[in-house]
C-alpha atoms as one frame of an Amber mdcrd trajectory, in Angstrom:
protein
   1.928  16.813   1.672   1.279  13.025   2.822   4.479  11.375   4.320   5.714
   8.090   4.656   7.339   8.899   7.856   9.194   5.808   9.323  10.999   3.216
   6.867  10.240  -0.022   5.613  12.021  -3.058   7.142  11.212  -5.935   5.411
  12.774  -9.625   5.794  11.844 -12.595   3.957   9.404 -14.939   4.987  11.050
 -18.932   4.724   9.663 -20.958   2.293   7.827 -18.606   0.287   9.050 -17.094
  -2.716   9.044 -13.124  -3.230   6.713 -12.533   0.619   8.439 -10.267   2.792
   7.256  -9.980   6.544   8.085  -6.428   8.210  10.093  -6.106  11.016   8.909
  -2.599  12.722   5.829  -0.827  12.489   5.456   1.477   8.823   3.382   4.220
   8.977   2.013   6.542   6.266   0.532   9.893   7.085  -2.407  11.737   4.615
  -2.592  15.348   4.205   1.264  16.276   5.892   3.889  14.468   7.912   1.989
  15.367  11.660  -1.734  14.711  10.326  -3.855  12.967  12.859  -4.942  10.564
   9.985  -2.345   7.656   9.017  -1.973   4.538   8.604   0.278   2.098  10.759
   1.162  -1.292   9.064   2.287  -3.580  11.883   5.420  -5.398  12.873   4.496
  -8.653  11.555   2.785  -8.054   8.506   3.139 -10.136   5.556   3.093  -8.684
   1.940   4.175  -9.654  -1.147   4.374  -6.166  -2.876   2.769  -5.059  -5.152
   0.595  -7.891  -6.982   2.114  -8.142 -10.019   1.366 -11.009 -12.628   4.957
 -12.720 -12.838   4.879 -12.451 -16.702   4.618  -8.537 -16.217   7.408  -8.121
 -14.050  10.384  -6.922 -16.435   8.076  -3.913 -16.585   7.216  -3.658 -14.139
   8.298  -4.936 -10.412   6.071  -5.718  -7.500   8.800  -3.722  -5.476   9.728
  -0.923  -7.752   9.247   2.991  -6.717   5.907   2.149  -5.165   6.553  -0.804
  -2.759   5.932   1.301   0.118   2.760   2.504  -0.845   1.772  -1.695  -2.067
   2.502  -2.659   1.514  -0.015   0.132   2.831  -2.594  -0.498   0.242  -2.072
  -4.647   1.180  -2.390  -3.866   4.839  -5.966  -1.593   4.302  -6.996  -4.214
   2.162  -7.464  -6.742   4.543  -7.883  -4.787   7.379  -9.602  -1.705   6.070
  -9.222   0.790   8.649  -6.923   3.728   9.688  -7.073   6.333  12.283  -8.649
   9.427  11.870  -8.093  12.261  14.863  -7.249   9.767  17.488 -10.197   7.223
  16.486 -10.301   4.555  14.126 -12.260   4.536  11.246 -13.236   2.011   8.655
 -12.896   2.809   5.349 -14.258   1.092   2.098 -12.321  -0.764  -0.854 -12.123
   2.093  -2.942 -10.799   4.287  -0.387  -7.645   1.765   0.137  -7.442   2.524
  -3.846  -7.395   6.236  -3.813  -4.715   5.911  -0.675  -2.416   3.402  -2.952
  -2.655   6.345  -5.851  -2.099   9.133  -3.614   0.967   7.276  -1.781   2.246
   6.397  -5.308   2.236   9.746  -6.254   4.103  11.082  -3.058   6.826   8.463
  -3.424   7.154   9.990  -7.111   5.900   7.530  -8.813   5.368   8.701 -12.463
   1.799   9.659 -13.761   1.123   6.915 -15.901   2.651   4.111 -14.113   0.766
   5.086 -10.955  -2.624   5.572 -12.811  -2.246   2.118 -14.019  -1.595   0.182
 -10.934  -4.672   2.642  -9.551  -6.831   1.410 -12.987  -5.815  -2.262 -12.308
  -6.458  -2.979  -8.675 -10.161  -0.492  -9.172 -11.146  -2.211 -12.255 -10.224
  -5.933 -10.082 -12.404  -4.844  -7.495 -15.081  -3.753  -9.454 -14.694  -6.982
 -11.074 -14.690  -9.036  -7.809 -17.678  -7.039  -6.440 -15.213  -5.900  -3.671
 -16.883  -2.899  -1.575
């Protein structure tokens, strides 16, 4: 099973509200805790979460059960890449997508609050014309 296999160290970032910037590496593997294709989020990295309208948050929280896997799907979308046995690879908008479900669901996430995040950041892709 896919592993989240260091923790998330977050501190705030001065002067603006609800951004976090971490403070050691984060890395998420797919497929099982040793697979040769992860994702490392670096020290440094600025996220905000999950990107939450404000008005939606006493239902949902841009850090609830799936914060770490919003800070991995942040960090592939703007960089879009990972490494894939040793080499890295790019990967398209709608792979970041599927990785943000799938880490959702390993973190527990339930069904139907996972599927919706996954809905809402395809269907504002698709909307944006994001590849």
């Amino acid at each position: 099973m896919s592993s989240f296999t260091t923790p998330l160290q977050l501190t705030p970032v001065e002067g603006l509200s609800e951004t976090f910037e971490l403070t050691e590496p984060f890395t998420y593997h797919l497929g099982h805790e040793s697979s040769d294709t992860f994702v490392t989020v670096p020290k440094g990295f600025i996220t905000d979460g999950a990107s939450i309208p404000r008005t939606i948050w006493p239902l949902l929280s841009p850090w609830g059960t799936y914060g770490k896997a919003a800070v991995v799907h942040d960090y592939l979308c703007v960089h879009r890449k990972m490494v894939r046995d040793g080499e890295v690879v790019v990967i398209t908008r709608e792979g970041c997508d599927w990785i943000f479900l799938e880490a959702m669901q390993v973190l527990g996430v339930s069904w139907f609050t996972a599927h919706l995040m996954w809905r809402a950041v395809r269907s504002y892709a698709i909307l944006k014309g994001i590849k």
